[in-house]
C-alpha positions as CSV (number, residue, x, y, z in Angstrom):
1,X,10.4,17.0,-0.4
2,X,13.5,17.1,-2.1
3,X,14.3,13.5,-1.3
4,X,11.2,12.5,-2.2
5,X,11.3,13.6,-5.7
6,X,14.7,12.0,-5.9
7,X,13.5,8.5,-4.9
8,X,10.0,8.7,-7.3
9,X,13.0,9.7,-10.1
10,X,14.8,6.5,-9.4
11,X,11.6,4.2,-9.1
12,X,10.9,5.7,-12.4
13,X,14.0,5.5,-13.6
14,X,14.4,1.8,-12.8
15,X,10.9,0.7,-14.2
16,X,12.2,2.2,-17.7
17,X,14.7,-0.6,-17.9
18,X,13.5,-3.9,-18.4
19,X,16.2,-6.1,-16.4
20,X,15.6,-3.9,-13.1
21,X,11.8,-4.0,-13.7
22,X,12.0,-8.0,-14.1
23,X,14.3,-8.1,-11.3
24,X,12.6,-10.2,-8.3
25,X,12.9,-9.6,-4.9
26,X,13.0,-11.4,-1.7
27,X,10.7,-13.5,-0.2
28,X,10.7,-10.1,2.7
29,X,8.7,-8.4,-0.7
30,X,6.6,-11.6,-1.5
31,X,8.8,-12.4,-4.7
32,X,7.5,-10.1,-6.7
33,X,9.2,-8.5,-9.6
34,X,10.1,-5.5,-8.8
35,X,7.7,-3.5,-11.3
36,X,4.9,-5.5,-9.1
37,X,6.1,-4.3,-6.1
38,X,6.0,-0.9,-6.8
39,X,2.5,-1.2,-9.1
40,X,1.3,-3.0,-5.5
41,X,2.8,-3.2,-2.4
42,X,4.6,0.0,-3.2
43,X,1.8,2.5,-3.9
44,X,-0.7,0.4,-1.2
45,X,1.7,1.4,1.4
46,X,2.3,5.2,0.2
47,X,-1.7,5.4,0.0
48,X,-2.6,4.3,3.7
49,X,0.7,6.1,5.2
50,X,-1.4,9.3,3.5
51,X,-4.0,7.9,5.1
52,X,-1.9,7.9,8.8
53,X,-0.2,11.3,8.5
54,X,-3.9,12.7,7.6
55,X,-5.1,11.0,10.8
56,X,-2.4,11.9,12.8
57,X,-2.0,15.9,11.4
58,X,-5.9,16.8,11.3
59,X,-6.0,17.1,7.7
60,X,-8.2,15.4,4.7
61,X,-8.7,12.1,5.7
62,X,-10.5,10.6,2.1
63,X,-8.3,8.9,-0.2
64,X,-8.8,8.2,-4.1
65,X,-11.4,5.8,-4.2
66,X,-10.1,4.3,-7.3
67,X,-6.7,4.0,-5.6
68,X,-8.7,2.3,-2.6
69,X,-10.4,-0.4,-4.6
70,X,-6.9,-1.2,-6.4
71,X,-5.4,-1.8,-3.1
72,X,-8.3,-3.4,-2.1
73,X,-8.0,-6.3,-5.1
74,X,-4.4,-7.3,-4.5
75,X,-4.1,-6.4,-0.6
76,X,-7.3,-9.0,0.3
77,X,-5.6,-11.9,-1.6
78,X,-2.6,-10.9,0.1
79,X,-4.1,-11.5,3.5
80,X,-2.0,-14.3,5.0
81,X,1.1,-12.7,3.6
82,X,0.5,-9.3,4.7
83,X,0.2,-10.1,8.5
84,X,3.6,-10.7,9.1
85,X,5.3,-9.6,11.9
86,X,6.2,-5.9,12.3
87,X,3.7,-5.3,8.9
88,X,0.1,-5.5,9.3
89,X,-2.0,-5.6,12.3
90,X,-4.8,-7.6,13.0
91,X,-8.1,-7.3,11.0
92,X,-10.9,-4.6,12.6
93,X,-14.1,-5.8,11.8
94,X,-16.0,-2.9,9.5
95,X,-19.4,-2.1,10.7
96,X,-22.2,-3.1,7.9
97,X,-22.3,0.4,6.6
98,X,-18.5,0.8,6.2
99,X,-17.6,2.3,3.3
100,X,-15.0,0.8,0.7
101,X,-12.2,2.9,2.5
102,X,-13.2,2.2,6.0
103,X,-13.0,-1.5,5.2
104,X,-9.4,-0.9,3.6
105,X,-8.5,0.5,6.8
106,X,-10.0,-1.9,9.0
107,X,-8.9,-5.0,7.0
108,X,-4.8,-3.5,7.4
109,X,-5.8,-3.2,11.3
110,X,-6.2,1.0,11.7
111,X,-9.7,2.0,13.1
112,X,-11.4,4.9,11.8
């Protein structure tokens, strides 16, 4: 936990100032500023590895739904990009009922 809070204070800490926010990254991280990864790619990630330790631990498996439909706008876009090796899996097709965080999950390749 401890570690945790440390890292969120240094994310924080470097979106406060303007040349590390503005800062781009690799191609690895899309080319993003850095204040873009973390607003996307960033939170994305920390919302469907809550998603995975839920799974995996037998807790509380529903995630913020508007958290869901954020990731859902800039991960869809992000489709060819995103299945890179050693990132995301193949697409699961979502049954015709799926909700909006079933076909979250399915499109990043996890089956619910």
């Amino acid at each position: 936990m401890a570690a945790w809070l440390e890292a969120t204070a240094r994310v924080q800490t470097a979106l406060k100032t303007e040349a590390t926010a503005q800062q781009v990254l690799g191609a690895e991280f899309g080319n993003l500023p850095f204040e873009h990864f973390v607003r996307r790619m960033a939170c994305a990630d920390t919302l469907i590895h809550t998603w995975d330790f839920a799974r995996a631990t037998g807790q509380d498996e529903h995630l913020d739904p508007e958290a869901v439909e954020l990731a859902r706008t800039f991960l869809v876009v992000e489709d060819d990009r995103i299945r890179l090796p050693h990132a995301f899996g193949a697409k699961v097709a979502p049954t015709d009922n799926a909700d909006a965080q079933t076909q979250l999950l399915n499109f990043l390749g996890r089956t619910t």
